[in-house]
PLY file of the C-alpha trace (Angstrom):
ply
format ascii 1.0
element vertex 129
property float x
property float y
property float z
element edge 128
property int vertex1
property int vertex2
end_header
14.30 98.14 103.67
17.56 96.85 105.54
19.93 99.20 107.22
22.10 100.14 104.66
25.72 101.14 107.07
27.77 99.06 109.01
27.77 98.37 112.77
29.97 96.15 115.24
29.92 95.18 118.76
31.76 97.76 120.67
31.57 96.16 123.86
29.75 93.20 125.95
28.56 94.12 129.23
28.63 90.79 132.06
27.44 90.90 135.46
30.68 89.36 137.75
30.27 89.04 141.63
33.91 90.02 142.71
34.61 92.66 140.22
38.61 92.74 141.47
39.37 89.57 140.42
37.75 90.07 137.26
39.40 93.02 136.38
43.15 91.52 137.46
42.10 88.62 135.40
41.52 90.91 132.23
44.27 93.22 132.69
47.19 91.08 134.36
46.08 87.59 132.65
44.77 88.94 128.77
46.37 92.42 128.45
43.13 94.33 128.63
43.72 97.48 130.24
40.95 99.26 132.13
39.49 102.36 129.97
36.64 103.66 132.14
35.95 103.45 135.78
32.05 103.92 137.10
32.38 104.75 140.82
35.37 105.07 143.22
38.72 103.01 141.60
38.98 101.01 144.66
35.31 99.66 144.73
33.60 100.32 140.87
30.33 99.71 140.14
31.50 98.72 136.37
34.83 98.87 134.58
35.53 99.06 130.67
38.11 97.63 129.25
40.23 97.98 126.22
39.11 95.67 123.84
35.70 95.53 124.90
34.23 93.78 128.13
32.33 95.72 130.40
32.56 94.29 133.60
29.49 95.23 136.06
29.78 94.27 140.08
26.79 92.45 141.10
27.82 90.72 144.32
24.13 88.92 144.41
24.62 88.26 141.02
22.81 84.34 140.39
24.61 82.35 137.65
20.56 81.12 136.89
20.10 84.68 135.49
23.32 84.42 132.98
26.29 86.92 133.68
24.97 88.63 129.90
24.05 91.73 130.98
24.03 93.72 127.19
25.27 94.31 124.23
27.02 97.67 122.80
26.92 97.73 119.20
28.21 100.66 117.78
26.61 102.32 114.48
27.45 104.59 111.62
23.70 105.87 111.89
21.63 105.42 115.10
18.42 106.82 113.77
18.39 105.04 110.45
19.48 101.60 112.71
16.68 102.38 115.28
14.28 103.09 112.65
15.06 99.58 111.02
15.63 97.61 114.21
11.47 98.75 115.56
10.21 97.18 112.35
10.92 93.97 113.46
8.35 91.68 115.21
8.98 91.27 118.89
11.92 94.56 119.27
10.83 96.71 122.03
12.46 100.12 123.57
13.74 99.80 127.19
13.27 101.96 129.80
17.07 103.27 129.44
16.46 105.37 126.16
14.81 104.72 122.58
18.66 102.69 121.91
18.25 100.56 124.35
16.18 97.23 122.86
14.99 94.34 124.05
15.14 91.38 121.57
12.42 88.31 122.08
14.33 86.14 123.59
16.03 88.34 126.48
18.87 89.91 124.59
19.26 93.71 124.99
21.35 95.29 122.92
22.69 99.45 123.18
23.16 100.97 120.00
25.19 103.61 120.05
26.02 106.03 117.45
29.66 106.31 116.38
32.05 109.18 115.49
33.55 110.39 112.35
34.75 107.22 110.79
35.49 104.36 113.37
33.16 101.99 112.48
34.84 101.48 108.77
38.40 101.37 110.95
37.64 98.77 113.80
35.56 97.23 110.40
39.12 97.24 108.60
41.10 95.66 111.08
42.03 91.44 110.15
41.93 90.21 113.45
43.32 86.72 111.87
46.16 88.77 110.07
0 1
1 2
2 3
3 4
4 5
5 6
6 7
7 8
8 9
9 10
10 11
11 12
12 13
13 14
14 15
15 16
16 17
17 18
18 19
19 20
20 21
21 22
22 23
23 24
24 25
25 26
26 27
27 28
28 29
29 30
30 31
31 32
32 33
33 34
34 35
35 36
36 37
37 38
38 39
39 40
40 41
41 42
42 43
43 44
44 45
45 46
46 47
47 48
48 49
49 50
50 51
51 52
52 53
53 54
54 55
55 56
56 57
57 58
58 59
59 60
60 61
61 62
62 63
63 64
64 65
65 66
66 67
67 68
68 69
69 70
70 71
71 72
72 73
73 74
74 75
75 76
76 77
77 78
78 79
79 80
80 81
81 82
82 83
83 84
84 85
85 86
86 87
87 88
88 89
89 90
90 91
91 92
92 93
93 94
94 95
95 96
96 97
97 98
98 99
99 100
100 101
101 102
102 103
103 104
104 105
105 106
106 107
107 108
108 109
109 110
110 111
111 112
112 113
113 114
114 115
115 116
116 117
117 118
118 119
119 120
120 121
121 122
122 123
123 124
124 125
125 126
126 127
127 128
């Protein structure tokens, strides 16, 4: 049976090797202030913004890899989404948590479960209107 509730990608997580210019790029360039600061403010490990990019500082970082790191896609109702998302062929957990999955071809995604109502709001918002 499919996953009956709604989900939506709450944030996308990229591996960037000078995290600074990233972030003034975001913020300064595309309006995207910074929500959420891992590590000291002058040298973070990984930034959130608003609107959704997590930025991670991986000065070694080699473009070969690809700068996706993860997804974040939020969820009305984690267990009924995990219990769904193991029945497919080839999903397996990480070693993060049970909500952390790998997808066959290299793709991890987070699930996360959401609060109260916010997945039918961000759901409701036109982003063409």
């Amino acid at each position: 049976m499919a996953y009956q509730k709604k989900s939506y990608v709450e944030h996308v997580a990229v591996r960037v090797k000078d995290i600074d210019w990233h972030i003034r790029f975001f913020r300064d360039a595309l309006g995207m202030p910074i929500r959420e600061v891992d590590g000291p403010r002058d040298n973070p490990k990984q930034v959130w913004t608003i609107g959704g990019v997590q930025l991670m500082a991986d000065p070694d970082f080699a473009t070969s890899e690809g700068p996706l790191a993860h997804l974040g896609v939020m969820t009305e109702d984690l267990d009924a989404a995990l219990a769904e998302a193991y029945t497919w062929e080839g999903v397996a957990a990480m070693p993060q948590g049970r909500n952390w999955l790998a997808l066959p071809d290299g793709l991890c995604v987070e699930v996360i479960q959401a609060t109260g109502d916010s997945v039918a709001s961000v759901l409701a918002v036109d982003p063409r209107a």
